[in-house]
N, C-alpha and C positions, 0 to 999 in steps of 0.2 A: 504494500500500500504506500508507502513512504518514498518510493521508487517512481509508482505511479505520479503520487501529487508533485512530487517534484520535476517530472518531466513537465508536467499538465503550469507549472508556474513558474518554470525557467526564462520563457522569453517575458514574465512581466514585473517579476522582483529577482535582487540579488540575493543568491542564496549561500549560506554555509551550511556543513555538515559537520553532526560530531558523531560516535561511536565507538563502541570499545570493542571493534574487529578492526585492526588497522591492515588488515591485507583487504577488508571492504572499504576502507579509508582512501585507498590506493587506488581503489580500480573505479570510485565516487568522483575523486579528482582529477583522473583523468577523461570519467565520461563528461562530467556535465564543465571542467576548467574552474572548480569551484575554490574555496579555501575550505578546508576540512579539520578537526581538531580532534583528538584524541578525548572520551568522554571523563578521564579524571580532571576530577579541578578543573570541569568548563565553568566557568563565570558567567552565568547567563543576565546580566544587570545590565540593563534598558534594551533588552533584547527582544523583540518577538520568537516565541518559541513556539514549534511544532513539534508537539511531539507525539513519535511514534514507532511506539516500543508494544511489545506482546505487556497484557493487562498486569501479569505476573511478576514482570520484571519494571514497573512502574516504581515500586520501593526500593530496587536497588540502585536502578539510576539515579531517584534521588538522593540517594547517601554518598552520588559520587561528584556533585556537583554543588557550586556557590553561588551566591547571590540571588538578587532578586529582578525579576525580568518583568517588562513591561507586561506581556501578554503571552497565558500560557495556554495555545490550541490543541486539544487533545483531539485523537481521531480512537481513543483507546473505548473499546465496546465495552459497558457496561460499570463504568471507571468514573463516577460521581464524580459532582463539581465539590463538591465537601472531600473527598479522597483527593483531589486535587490541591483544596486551596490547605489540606493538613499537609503534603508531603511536598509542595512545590510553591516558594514564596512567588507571587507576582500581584502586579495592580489589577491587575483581571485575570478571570479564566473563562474558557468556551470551549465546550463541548459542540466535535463536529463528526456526522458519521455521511463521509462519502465512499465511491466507491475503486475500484478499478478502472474504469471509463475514464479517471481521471488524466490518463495518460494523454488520453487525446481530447481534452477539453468537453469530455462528453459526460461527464459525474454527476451524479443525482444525490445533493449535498443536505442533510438538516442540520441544520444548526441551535444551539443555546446555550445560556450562561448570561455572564455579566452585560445588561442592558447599552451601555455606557461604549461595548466595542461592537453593537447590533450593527451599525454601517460598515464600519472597517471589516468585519468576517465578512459581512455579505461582498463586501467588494473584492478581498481576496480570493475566497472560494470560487467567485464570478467565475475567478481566469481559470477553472475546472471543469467549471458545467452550471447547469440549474442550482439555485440553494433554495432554501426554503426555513426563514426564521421560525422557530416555534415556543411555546411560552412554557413550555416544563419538559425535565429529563424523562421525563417518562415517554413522551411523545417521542423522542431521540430514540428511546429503545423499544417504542412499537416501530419505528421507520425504518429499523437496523433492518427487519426481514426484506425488506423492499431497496431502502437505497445502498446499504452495507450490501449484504446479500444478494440480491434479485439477481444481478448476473451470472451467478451460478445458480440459481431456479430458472431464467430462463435458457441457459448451458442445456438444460435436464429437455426443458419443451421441445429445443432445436435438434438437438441431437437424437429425440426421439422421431420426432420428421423426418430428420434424415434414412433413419433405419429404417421408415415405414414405407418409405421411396424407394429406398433396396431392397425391401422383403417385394415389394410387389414389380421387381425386375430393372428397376433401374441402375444405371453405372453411377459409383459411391461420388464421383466427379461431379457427375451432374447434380447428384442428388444436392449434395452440400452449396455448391454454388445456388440453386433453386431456391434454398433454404436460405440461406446467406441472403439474398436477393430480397427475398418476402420480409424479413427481418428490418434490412435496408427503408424500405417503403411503408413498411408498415409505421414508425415514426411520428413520421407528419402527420398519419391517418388519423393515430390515436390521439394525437396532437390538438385535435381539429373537431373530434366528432366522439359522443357517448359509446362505450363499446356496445351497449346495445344495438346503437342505432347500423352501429357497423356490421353488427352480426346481422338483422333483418336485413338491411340491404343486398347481403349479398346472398342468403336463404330462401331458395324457393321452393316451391311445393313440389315432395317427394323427393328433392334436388341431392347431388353429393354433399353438399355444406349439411343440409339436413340428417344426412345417414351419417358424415363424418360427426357430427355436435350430439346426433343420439348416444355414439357408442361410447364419446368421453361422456357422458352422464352417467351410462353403464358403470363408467370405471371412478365415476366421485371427486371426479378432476377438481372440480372446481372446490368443493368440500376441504379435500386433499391440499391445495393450497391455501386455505383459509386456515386450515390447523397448524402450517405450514407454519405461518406469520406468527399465530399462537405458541409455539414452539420456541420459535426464536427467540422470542417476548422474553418465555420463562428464562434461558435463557442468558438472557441481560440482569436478569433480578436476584439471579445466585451469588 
């Protein structure tokens, strides 16, 4: 993820790296031309910081670092703004959960925390993707299933396309590019229009869309991803 946002906000802030793998230090500064620091004794004072470290290893980076930083952005799931402002001094803190798409400026961003930096995150995350301020942590971790997430729940939808392309004789080339393609356009659609409305429109009586939409009902598709979200939820709360 940290790989991701920083490609996704390379061309529109100057960025450093710190870390305590310095063979990833090495191969950090030479992808993005950065300045890079070794994670003992970073001095993070009037700094904005992003950070983004696995949930677990949240208390050990803080014991390896000083001072106090302007702004501290966590992308860390399920890692309270109170966990935060106990183990990491700064004037603010913001909880933000995007995703992977970040790489390409295509991230589905929520964001929350200290009211005071609601313009400044939204206009960082901007150079990501979509953001979306919201008014409690809790909203952050219903939204992990979806904007954390969702790219690997819809990994699961396309990939299953793909095989149902090649079960019924298609070349695995075609199939994926097809799938790829429908992905692509679809987008804007949903962009634009209720998915209901999108599903009638293209539904006609006795139609393939109609026999394809029975037989995921068969199978509780839609259920199956609504528990999905519920799942994730839990979760975030442990």
């Amino acid at each position: 993820m940290a790989m991701a946002i920083a490609h996704g906000l390379k061309n529109t802030y100057t960025l450093e790296f710190v870390a305590r793998d310095l063979s990833k230090l090495n191969a950090i500064k030479e992808e993005f031309s950065a300045n890079v620091y070794e994670l003992k004794d970073f001095d993070i004072s009037n700094k904005n910081i992003l950070l983004a470290v696995k949930p677990y290893a949240m208390k050990a980076v803080a014991e390896q670092i000083t001072g106090k930083a302007l702004s501290i952005y966590s992308v860390l799931a399920g890692t309270t703004l109170d966990d935060l402002k106990t183990y990491l001094p700064a004037e603010n803190h913001v909880r933000i959960m995007p995703n992977v798409a970040a790489k390409f400026g295509a991230s589905t961003s929520v964001i929350t925390g200290d009211v005071a930096k609601k313009e400044e995150a939204i206009a960082i995350f901007s150079a990501i993707g979509d953001t979306f301020w919201v008014d409690s942590e809790k909203e952050v971790d219903i939204a992990t299933a979806i904007a954390g997430s969702g790219p690997a729940l819809l990994t699961l939808v396309a990939e299953a396309m793909m095989d149902g392309l090649v079960k019924e004789g298609m070349k695995r080339p075609d199939a994926v590019g097809i799938t790829n393609s429908l992905f692509k356009g679809f987008a804007p659609l949903i962009a634009s229009n209720h998915p209901a409305i999108i599903k009638d429109s293209v539904m006609s009586p006795g139609g393939t869309t109609a026999a394809a939409y029975a037989a995921l009902e068969e199978g509780a598709v839609r259920s199956s991803f609504i528990k999905a979200v519920g799942a994730a939820f839990k979760i975030t709360q442990k």
